[in-house]
Structure formats: structure tokens, C-alpha cells
MARMIBA-345039 format. One line per 3 residues: number of its first residue (from 1); their letters; for each residue y, x, z of C-alpha. Coordinates in steps of 0.5 Angstrom, whole numbers. Each point is the difference from the previous one (the first is absolute). Example, Ala and Ser with C-alpha at 12.3 -4.5 7.8 and 13.67 -1.06 7.14 Angstrom:
! residues 2
1 = as = -9:25:16; 7:2:-2
//
This chain:
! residues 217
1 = xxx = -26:-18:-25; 2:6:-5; 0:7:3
4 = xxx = 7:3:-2; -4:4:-6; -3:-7:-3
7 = xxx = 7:-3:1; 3:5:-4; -5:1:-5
10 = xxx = 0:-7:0; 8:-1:-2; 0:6:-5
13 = xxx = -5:-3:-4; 4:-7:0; 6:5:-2
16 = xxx = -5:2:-6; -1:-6:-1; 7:-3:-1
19 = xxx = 3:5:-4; -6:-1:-5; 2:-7:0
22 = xxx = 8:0:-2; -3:6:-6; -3:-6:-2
25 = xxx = 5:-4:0; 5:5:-2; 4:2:6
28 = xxx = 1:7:-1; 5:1:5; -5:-4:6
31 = xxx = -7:4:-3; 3:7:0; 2:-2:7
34 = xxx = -6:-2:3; -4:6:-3; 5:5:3
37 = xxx = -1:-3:7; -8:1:-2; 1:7:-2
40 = xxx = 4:2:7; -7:-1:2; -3:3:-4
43 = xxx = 3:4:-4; -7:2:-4; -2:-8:-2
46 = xxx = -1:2:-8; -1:-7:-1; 7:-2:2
49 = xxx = 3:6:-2; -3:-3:-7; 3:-6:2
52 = xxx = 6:2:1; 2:5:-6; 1:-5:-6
55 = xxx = 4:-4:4; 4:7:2; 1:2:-8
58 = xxx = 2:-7:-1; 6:0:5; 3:7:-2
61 = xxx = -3:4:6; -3:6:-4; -1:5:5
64 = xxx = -4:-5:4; -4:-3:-5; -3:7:-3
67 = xxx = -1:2:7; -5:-7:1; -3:1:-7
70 = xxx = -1:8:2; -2:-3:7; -5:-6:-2
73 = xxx = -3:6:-6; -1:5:3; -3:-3:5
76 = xxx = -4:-4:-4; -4:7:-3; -1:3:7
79 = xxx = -5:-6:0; -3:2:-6; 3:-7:-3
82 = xxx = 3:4:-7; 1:-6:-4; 4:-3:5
85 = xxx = 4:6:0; 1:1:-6; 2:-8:-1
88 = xxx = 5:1:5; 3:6:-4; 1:-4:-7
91 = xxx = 2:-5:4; 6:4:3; 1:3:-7
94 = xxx = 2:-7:-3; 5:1:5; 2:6:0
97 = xxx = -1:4:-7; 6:5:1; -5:3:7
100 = xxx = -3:6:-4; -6:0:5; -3:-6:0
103 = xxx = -2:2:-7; -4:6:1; -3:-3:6
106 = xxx = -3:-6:-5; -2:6:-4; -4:3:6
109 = xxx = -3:-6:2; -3:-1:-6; -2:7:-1
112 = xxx = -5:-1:7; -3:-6:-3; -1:4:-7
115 = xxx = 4:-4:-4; 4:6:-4; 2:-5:-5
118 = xxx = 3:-5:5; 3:5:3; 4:3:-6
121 = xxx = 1:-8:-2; 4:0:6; 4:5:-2
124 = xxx = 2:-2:-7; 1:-6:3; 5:2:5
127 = xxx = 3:5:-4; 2:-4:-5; 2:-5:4
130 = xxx = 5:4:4; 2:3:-7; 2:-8:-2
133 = xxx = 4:0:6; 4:7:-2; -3:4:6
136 = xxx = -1:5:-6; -2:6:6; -4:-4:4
139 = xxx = -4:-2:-6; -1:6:-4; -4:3:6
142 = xxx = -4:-6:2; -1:1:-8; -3:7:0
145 = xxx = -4:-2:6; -5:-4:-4; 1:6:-6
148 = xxx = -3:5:5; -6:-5:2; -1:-2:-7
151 = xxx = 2:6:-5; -3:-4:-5; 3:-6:1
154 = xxx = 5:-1:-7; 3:-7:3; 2:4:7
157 = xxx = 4:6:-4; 3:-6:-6; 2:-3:7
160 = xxx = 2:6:3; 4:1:-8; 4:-7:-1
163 = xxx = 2:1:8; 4:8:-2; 3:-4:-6
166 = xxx = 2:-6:4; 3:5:5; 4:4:-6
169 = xxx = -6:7:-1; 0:-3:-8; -3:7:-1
172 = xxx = -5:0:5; -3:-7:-1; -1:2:-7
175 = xxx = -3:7:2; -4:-3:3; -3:-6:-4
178 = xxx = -1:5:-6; -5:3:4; -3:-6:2
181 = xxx = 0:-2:-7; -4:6:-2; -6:-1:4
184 = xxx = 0:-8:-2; -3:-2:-7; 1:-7:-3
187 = xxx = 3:-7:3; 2:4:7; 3:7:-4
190 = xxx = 3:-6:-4; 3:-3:6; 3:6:3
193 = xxx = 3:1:-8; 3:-7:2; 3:2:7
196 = xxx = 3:7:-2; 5:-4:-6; 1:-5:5
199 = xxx = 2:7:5; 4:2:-5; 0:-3:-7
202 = xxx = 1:4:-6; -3:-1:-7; -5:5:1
205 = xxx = -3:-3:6; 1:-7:-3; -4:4:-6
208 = xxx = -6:2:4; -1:-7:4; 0:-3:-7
211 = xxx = -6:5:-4; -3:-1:7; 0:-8:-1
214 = xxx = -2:0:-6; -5:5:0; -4:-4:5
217 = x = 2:-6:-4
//
């Protein structure tokens, strides 16, 4: 005989356990069922909200998966568990590039466990992948997040740089990049040369591309 708790507890673990086996076996529509009807028993199960956040984006429901992404990290770093939330957010980053906040999120995450070059990697990441996408606003943000974290950084700033160019600022872009190609010497003050022609070619920076290559040569 099972008291009424053992019996419910009993059934919801049989819930859990059925909606993980129609994930395996690539029934969405029945997994994600099953892992609502274990979230109305309790709404803070980080594991099933873990669970049921792919399959969410997978489907099309962006509200709810962001919720049980949001839900299953935020959870995840109360416990002390930071590497579980922070792959819980880049995970929900590959589902929604376009979610501005996610990527300051991964960054602050990053920066807790010491990892400032991490961080400013994410936002690199993020925001080129969000300038690719023509989310030119969103991604120049993200972009100058990383600048401010690493000011020194020149890859972040020619990031940032090709980003305004792609989104018609031919004049910032190019601003910018020359101060880049200022404070850089040799191969990499080369390659900036490179970026700026390809911005806005002309024979001048064809020219000073050119010397920079054979000069190293």
C-alpha cells in the first residue's frame, strides 16, 4: 500500500519518465506534454524545465522556452552550480541569437568565475552572429559590451567596425579601424589595412594594405 503522497510522487516520477523516453525517441509534441504535466506539480523542477526548454524552441513556443531556459539557469546558479547555468544560457543563445540579454548574462557569468577573456569571446561571438543575421541594433550593442570589458582588445572593435559598415556607417567603421590600425604594428595592423579597403575600397587603402604586406614580406 502507498500513502496518497508516495502514490503521487510515484506517478509523477512515471510522468518524467515517459516524456524522457518519447524525447528519445523524437516525439516532441508527447515530451513536452509529459514535462508540463510534471511542471504543474512542481513548477520549480530545474531539471524538467532543462528538459523541456530545447524542445520548447524547437516547436516554435519562444516565450515559454526562454522562460524554462531563464528558469532551469537561474535556478541552477542559486545552487552554486555556475557552469550549469552558464550552458544553460549558451544553449538558449543558439536558439535565440536576437535575445539581447542572454548574451550579457553569459558574460557576467564568465566574468564571476574569472574568466574575462571568456566573456568578452561571448560577446564577440554573439554579436557578430547577430550582425550576420542583419540585427545590425542588437549587435552593435552586444559588440560594445565586450569593448568596454576589454578596451584593448582590437579584434572586438574590428568586429564591432565591419558590423557598422554592414549596417551602411561607412565613416564610423572606417574611423574606428584607423584607430585600431594606430595602436597595431606588423601582421595585425596589416590586417586591419585589409579590412578597411574591403570597407570601403580605394587606391589609397588598396596601397597602404599592399606596402603593409610587402613590408613584412
Amino acid at each position: 500500500m502507498r500513502w496518497p503522497w508516495q502514490k503521487r510522487a510515484f506517478v509523477r516520477r512515471d510522468v518524467v519518465a515517459a516524456a524522457d523516453l518519447a524525447r528519445a525517441r523524437g516525439r516532441r509534441g508527447k515530451a513536452i506534454a509529459g514535462y508540463r504535466r510534471a511542471l504543474e506539480e512542481d513548477p520549480e523542477d530545474l531539471a524538467v524545465h532543462a528538459k523541456i526548454a530545447p524542445l520548447l524552441a524547437a516547436s516554435g513556443d519562444r516565450e515559454a522556452a526562454l522562460r524554462s531556459f531563464r528558469s532551469a539557469a537561474d535556478g541552477q546558479a542559486r545552487a552554486g552550480f555556475h557552469e550549469r547555468a552558464l550552458a544553460l544560457l549558451i544553449h538558449a543563445a543558439e536558439h535565440f541569437p536576437d535575445e539581447e540579454p542572454l548574451w550579457p548574462d553569459i558574460a557576467r557569468l564568465h566574468l564571476q568565475r574569472g574568466r574575462r577573456a571568456d566573456a568578452v569571446s561571448t560577446l564577440m561571438a554573439g554579436g557578430w552572429r547577430l550582425s550576420l543575421t542583419r540585427r545590425f541594433d542588437v549587435a552593435e550593442r552586444v559588440l560594445k559590451l565586450a569593448v568596454q570589458l576589454d578596451p584593448d582588445d582590437s579584434d572586438a572593435q574590428v568586429i564591432l567596425a565591419r558590423t557598422l559598415a554592414r549596417a551602411g556607417r561607412r565613416t564610423e567603421a572606417l574611423r574606428l579601424l584607423e584607430a585600431v590600425a594606430g595602436r597595431e604594428r606588423g601582421r595585425r595592423r596589416t590586417a586591419v589595412r585589409g579590412v578597411m579597403f574591403r570597407v570601403a575600397p580605394s587606391p589609397a587603402r588598396l596601397w597602404a594594405w599592399v606596402r603593409g604586406m610587402v613590408r613584412r614580406g
